[in-house]
PDB file of N, CA, C and O in Angstrom:
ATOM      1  N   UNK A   1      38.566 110.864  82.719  1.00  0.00           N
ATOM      2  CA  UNK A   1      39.580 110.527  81.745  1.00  0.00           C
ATOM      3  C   UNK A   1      39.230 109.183  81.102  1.00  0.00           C
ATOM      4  O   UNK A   1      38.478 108.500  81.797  1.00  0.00           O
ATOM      5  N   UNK A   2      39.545 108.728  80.112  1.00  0.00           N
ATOM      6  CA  UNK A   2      38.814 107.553  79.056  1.00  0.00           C
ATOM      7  C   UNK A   2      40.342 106.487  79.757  1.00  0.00           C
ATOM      8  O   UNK A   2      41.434 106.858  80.188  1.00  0.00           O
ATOM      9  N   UNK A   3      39.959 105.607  79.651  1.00  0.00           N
ATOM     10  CA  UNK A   3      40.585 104.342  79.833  1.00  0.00           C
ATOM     11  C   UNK A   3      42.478 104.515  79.476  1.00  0.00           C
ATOM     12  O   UNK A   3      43.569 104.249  79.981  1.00  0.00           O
ATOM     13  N   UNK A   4      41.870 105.138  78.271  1.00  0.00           N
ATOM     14  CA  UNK A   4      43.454 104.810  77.178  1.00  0.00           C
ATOM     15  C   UNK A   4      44.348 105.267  78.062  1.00  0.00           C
ATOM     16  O   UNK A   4      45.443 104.705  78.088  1.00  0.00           O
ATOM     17  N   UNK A   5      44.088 106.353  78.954  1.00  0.00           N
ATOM     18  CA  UNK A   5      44.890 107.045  79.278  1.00  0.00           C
ATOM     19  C   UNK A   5      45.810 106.901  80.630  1.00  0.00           C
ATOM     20  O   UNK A   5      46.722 107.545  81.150  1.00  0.00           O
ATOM     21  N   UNK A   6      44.896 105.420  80.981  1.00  0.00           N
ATOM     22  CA  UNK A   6      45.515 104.547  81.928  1.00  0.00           C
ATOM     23  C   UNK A   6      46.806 103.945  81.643  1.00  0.00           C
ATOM     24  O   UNK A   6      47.036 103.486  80.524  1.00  0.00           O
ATOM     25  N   UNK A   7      47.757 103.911  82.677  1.00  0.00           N
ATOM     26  CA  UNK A   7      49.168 103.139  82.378  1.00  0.00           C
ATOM     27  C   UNK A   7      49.032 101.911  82.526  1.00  0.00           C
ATOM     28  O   UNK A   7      48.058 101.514  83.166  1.00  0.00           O
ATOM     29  N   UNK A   8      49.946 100.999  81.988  1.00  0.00           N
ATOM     30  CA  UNK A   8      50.131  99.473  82.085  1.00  0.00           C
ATOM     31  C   UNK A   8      50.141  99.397  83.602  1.00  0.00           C
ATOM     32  O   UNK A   8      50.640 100.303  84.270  1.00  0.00           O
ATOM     33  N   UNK A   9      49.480  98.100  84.256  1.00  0.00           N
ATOM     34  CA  UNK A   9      49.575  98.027  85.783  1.00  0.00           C
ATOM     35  C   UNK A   9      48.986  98.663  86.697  1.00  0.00           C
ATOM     36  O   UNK A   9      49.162  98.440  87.895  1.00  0.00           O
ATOM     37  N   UNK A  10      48.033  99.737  86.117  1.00  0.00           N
ATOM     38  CA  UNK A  10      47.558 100.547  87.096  1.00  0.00           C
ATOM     39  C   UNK A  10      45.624 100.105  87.196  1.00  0.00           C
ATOM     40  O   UNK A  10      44.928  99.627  86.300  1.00  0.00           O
ATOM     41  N   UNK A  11      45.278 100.435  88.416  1.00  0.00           N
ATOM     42  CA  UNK A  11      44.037  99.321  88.363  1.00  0.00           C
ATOM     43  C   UNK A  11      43.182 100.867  88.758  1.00  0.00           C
ATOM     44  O   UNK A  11      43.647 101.556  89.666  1.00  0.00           O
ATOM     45  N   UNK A  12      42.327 101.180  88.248  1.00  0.00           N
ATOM     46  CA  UNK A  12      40.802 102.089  88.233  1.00  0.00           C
ATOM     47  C   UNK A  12      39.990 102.190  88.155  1.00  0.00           C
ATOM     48  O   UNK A  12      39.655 101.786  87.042  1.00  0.00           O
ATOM     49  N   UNK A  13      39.097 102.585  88.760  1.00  0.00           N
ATOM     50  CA  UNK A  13      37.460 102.769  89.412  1.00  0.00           C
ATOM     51  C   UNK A  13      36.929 103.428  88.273  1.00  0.00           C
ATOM     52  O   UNK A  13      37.414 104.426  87.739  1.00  0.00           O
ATOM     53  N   UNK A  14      35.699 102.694  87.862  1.00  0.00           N
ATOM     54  CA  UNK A  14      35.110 102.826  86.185  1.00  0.00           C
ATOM     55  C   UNK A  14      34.100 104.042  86.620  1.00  0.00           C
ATOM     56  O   UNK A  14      33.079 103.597  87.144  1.00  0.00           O
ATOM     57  N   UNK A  15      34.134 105.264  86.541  1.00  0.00           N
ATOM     58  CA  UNK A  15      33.137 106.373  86.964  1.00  0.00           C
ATOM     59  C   UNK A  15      31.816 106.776  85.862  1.00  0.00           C
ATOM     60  O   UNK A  15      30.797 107.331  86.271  1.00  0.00           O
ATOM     61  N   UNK A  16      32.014 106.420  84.508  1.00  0.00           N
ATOM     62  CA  UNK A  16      31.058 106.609  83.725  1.00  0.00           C
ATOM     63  C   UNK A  16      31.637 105.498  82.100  1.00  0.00           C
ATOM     64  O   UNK A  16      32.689 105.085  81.611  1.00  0.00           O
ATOM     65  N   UNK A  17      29.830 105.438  81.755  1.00  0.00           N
ATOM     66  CA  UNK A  17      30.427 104.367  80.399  1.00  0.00           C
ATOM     67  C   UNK A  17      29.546 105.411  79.197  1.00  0.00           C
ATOM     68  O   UNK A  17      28.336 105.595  79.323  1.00  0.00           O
ATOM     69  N   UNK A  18      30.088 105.836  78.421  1.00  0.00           N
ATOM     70  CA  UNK A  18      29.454 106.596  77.237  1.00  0.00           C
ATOM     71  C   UNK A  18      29.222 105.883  75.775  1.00  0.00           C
ATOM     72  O   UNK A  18      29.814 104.916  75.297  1.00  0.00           O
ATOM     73  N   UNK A  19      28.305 106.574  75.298  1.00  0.00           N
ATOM     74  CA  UNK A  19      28.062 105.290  73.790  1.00  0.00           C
ATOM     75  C   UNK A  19      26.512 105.230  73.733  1.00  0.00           C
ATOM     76  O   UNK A  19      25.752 105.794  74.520  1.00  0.00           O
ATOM     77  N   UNK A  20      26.067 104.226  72.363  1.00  0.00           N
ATOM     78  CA  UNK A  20      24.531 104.390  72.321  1.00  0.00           C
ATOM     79  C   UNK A  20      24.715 102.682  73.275  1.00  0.00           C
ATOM     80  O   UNK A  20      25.517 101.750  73.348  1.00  0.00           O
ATOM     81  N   UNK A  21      23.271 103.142  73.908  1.00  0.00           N
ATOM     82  CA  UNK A  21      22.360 101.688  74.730  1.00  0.00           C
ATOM     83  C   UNK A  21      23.256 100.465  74.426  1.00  0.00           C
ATOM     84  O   UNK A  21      23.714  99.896  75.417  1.00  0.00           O
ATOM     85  N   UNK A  22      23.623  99.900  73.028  1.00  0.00           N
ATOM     86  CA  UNK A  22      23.535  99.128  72.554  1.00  0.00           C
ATOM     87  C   UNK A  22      25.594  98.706  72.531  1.00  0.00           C
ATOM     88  O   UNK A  22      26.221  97.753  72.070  1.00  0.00           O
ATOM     89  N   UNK A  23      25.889  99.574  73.038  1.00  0.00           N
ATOM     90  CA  UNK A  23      27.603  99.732  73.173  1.00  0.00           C
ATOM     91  C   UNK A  23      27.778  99.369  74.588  1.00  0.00           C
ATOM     92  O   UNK A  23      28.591  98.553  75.024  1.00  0.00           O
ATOM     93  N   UNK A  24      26.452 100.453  75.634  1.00  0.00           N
ATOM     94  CA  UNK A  24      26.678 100.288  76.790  1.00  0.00           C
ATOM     95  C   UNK A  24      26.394  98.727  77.422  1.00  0.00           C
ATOM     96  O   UNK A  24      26.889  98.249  78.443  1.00  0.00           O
ATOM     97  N   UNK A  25      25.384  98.064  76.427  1.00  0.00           N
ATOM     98  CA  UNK A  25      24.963  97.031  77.204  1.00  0.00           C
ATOM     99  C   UNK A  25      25.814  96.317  76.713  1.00  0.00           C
ATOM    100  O   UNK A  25      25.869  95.706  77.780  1.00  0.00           O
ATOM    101  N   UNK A  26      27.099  95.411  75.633  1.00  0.00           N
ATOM    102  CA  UNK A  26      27.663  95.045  75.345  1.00  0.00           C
ATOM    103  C   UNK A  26      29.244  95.370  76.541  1.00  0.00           C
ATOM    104  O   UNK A  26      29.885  94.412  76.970  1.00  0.00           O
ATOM    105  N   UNK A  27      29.592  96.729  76.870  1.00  0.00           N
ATOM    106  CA  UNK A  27      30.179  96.298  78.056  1.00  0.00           C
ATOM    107  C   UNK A  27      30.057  96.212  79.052  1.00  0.00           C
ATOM    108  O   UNK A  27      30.988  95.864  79.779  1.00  0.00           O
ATOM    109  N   UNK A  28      28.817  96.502  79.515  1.00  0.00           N
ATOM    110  CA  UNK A  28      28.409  95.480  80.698  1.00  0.00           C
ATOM    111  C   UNK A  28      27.871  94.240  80.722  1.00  0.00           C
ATOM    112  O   UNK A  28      27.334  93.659  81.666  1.00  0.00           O
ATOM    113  N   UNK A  29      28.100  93.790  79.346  1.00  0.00           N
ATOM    114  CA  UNK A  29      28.223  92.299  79.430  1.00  0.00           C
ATOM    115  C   UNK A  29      29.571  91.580  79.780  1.00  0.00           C
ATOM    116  O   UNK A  29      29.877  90.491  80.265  1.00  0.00           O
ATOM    117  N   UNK A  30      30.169  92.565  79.364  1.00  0.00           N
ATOM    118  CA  UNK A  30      31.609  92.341  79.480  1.00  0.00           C
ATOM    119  C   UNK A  30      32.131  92.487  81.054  1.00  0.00           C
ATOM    120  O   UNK A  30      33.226  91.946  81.204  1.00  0.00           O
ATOM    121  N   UNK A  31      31.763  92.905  81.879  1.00  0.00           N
ATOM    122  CA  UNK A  31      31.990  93.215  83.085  1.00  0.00           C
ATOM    123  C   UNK A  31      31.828  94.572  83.304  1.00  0.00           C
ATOM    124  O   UNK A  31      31.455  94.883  84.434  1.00  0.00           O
ATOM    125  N   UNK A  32      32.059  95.656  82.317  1.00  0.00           N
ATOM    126  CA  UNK A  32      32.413  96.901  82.432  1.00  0.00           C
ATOM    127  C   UNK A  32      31.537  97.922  83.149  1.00  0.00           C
ATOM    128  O   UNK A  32      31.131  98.948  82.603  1.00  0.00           O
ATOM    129  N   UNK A  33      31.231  97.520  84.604  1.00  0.00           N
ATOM    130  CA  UNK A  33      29.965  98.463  85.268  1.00  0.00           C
ATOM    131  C   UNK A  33      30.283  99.409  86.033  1.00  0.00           C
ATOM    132  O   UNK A  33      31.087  98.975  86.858  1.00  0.00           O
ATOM    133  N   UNK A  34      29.991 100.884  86.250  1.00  0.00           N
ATOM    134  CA  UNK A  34      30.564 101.898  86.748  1.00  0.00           C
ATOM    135  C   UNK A  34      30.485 101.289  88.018  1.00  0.00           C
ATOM    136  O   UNK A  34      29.652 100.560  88.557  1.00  0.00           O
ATOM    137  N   UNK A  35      31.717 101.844  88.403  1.00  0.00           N
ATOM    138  CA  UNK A  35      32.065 101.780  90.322  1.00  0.00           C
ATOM    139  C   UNK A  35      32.835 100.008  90.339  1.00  0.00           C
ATOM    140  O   UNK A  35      32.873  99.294  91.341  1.00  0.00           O
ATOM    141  N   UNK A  36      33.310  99.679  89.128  1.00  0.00           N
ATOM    142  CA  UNK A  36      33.815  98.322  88.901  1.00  0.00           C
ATOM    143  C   UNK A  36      35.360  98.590  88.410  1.00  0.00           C
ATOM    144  O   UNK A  36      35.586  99.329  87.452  1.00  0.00           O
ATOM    145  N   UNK A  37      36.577  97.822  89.263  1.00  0.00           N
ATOM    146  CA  UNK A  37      37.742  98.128  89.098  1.00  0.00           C
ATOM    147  C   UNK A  37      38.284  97.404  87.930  1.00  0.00           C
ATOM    148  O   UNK A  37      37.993  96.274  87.536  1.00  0.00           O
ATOM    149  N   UNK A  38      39.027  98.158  87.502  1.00  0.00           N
ATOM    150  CA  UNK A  38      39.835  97.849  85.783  1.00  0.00           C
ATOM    151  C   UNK A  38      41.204  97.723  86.354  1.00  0.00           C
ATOM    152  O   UNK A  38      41.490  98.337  87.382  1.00  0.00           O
ATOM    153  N   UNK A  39      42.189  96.852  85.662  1.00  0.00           N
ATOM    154  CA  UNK A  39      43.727  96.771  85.793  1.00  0.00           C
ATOM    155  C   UNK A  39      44.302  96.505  84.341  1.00  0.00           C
ATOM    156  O   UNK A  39      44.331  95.350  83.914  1.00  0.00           O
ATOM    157  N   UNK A  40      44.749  97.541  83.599  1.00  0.00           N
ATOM    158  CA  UNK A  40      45.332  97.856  82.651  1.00  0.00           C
ATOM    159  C   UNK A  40      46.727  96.723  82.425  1.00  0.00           C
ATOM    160  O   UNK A  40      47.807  97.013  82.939  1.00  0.00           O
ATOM    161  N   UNK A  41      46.577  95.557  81.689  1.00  0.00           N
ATOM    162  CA  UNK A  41      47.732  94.800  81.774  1.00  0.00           C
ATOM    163  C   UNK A  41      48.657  94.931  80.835  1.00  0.00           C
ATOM    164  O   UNK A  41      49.820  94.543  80.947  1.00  0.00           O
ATOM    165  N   UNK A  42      48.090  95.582  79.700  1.00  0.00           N
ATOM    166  CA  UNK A  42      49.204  96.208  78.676  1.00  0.00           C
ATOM    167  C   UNK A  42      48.539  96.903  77.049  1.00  0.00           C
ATOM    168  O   UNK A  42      47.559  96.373  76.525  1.00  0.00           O
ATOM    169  N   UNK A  43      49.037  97.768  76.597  1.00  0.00           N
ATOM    170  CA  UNK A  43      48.497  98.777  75.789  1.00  0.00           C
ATOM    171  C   UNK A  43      49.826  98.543  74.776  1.00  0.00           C
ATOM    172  O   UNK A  43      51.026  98.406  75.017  1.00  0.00           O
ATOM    173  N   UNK A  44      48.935  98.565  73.359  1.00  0.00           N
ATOM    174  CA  UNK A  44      49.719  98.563  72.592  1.00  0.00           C
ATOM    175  C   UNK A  44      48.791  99.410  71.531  1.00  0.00           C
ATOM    176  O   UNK A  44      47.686  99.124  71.071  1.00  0.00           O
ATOM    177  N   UNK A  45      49.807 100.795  71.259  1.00  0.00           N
ATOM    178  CA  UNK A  45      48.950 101.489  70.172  1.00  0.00           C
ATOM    179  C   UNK A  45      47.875 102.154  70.790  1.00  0.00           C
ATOM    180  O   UNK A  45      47.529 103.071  70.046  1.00  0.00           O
ATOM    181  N   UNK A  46      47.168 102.112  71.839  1.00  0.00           N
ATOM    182  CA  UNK A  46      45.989 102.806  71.971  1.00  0.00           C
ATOM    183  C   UNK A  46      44.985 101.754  72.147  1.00  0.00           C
ATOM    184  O   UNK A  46      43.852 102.099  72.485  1.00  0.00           O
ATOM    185  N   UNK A  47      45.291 100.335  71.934  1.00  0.00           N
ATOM    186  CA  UNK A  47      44.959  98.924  72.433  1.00  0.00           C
ATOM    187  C   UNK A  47      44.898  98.271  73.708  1.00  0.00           C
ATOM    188  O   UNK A  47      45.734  97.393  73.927  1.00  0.00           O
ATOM    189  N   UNK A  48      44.060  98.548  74.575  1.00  0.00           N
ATOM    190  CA  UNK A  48      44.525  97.595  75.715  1.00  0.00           C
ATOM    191  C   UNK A  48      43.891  96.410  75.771  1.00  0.00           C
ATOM    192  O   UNK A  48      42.880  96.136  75.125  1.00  0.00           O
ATOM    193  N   UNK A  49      44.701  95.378  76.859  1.00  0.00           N
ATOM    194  CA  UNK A  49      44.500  94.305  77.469  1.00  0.00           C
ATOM    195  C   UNK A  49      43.881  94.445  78.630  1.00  0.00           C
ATOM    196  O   UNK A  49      44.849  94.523  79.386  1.00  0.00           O
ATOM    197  N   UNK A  50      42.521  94.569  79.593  1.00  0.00           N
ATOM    198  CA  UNK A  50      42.525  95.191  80.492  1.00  0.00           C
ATOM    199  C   UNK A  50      42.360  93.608  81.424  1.00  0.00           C
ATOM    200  O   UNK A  50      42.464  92.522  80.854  1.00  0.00           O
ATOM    201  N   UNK A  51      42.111  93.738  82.803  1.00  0.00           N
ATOM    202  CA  UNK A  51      41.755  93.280  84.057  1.00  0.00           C
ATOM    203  C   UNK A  51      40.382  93.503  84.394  1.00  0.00           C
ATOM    204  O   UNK A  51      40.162  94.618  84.869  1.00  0.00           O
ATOM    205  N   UNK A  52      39.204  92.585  84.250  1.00  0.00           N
ATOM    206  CA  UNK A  52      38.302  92.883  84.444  1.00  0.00           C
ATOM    207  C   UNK A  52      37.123  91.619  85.107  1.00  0.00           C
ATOM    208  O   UNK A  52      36.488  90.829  84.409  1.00  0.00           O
ATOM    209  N   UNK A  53      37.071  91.732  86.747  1.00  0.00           N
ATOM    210  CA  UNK A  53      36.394  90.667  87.390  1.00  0.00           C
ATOM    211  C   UNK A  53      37.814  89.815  86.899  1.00  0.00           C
ATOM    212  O   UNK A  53      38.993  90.131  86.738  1.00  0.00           O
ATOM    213  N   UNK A  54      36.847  88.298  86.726  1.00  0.00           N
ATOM    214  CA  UNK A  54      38.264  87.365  86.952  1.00  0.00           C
ATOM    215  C   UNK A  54      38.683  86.870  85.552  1.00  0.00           C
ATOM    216  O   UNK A  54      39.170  85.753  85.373  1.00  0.00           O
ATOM    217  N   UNK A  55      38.413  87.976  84.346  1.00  0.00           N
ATOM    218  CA  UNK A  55      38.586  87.709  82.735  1.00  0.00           C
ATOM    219  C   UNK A  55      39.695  88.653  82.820  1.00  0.00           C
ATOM    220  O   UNK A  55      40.054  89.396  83.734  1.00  0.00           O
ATOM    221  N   UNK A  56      40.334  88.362  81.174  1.00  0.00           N
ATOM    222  CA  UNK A  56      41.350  89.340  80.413  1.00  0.00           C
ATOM    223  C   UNK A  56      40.531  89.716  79.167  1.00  0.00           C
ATOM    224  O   UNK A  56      40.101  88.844  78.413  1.00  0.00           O
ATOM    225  N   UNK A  57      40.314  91.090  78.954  1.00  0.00           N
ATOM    226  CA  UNK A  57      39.273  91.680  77.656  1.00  0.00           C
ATOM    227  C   UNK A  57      40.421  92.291  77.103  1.00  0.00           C
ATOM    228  O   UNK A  57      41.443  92.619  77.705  1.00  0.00           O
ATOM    229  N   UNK A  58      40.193  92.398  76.052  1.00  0.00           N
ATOM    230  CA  UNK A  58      41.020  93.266  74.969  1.00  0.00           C
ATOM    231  C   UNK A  58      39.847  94.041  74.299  1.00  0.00           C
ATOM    232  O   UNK A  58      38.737  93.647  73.943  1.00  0.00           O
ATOM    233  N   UNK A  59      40.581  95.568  74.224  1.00  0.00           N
ATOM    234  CA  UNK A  59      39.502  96.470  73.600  1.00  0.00           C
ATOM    235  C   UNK A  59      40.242  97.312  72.553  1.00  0.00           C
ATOM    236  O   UNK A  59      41.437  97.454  72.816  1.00  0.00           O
ATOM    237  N   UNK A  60      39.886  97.808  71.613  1.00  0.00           N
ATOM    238  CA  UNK A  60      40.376  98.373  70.375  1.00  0.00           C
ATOM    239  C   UNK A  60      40.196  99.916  71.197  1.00  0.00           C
ATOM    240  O   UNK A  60      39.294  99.957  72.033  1.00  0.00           O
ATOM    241  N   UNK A  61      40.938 101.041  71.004  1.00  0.00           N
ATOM    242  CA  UNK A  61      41.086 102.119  71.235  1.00  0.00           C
ATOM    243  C   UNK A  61      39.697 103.158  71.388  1.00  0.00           C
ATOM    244  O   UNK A  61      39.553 104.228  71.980  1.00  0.00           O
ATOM    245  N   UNK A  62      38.789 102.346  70.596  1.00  0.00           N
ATOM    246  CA  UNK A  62      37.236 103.402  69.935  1.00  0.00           C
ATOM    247  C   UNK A  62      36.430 102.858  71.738  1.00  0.00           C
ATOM    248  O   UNK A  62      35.919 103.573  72.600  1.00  0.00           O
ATOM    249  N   UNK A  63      36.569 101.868  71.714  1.00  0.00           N
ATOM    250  CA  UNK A  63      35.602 100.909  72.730  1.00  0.00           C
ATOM    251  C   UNK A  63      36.529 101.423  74.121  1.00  0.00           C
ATOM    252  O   UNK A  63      35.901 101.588  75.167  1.00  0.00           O
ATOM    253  N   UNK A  64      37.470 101.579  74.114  1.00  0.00           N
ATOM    254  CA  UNK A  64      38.387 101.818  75.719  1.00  0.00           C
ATOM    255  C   UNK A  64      38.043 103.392  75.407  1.00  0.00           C
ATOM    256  O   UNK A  64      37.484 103.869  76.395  1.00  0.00           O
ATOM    257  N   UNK A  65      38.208 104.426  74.271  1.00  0.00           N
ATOM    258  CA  UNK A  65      37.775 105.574  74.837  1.00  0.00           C
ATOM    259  C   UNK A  65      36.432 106.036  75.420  1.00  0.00           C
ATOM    260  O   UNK A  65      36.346 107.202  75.805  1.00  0.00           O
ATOM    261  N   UNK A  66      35.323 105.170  75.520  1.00  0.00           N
ATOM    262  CA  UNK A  66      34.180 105.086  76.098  1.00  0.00           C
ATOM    263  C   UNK A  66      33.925 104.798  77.084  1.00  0.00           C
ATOM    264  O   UNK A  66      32.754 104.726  77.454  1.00  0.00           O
ATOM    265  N   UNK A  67      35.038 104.512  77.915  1.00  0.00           N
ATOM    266  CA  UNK A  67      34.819 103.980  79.445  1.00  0.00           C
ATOM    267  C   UNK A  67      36.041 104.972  80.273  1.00  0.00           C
ATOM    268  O   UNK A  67      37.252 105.183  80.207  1.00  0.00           O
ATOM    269  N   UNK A  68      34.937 105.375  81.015  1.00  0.00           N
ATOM    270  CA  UNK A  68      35.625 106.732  81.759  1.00  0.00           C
ATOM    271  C   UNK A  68      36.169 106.610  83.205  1.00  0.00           C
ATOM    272  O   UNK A  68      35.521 105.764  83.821  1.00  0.00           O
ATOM    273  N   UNK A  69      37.150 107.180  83.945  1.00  0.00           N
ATOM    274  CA  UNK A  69      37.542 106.628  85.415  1.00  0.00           C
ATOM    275  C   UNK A  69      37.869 108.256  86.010  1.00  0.00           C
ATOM    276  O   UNK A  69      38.234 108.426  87.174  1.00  0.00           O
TER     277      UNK A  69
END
């Protein structure tokens, strides 16, 4: 299931990241590495705020449907 579809507050195990090379390596710059826990802190629109390591990322809807749990 893609990110979005995570509720506010709920924290999930990143199982796959989809996209070209150049998407993938941008969120794993970001922290975003499969088998790495996410905590959804609030969604607005299809927007989240996520929990990630010891940062707060914000991702636009296109970029959170690419990261799978």
């Amino acid at each position: 299931m893609p990110l979005t579809m995570a509720k506010a507050g709920e924290t999930v195990t990143i199982r796959r990241i989809t996209g070209r090379d150049e998407v993938r390596r941008h969120l794993a710059e970001l922290g975003f590495v499969v088998d790495s826990a996410v905590t959804v802190v609030s969604e607005i629109a299809g927007n989240l705020i996520v929990q990630v390591k010891d940062a707060r990322v914000a991702l636009d809807r296109t970029m959170a449907n690419r990261i799978m749990f």
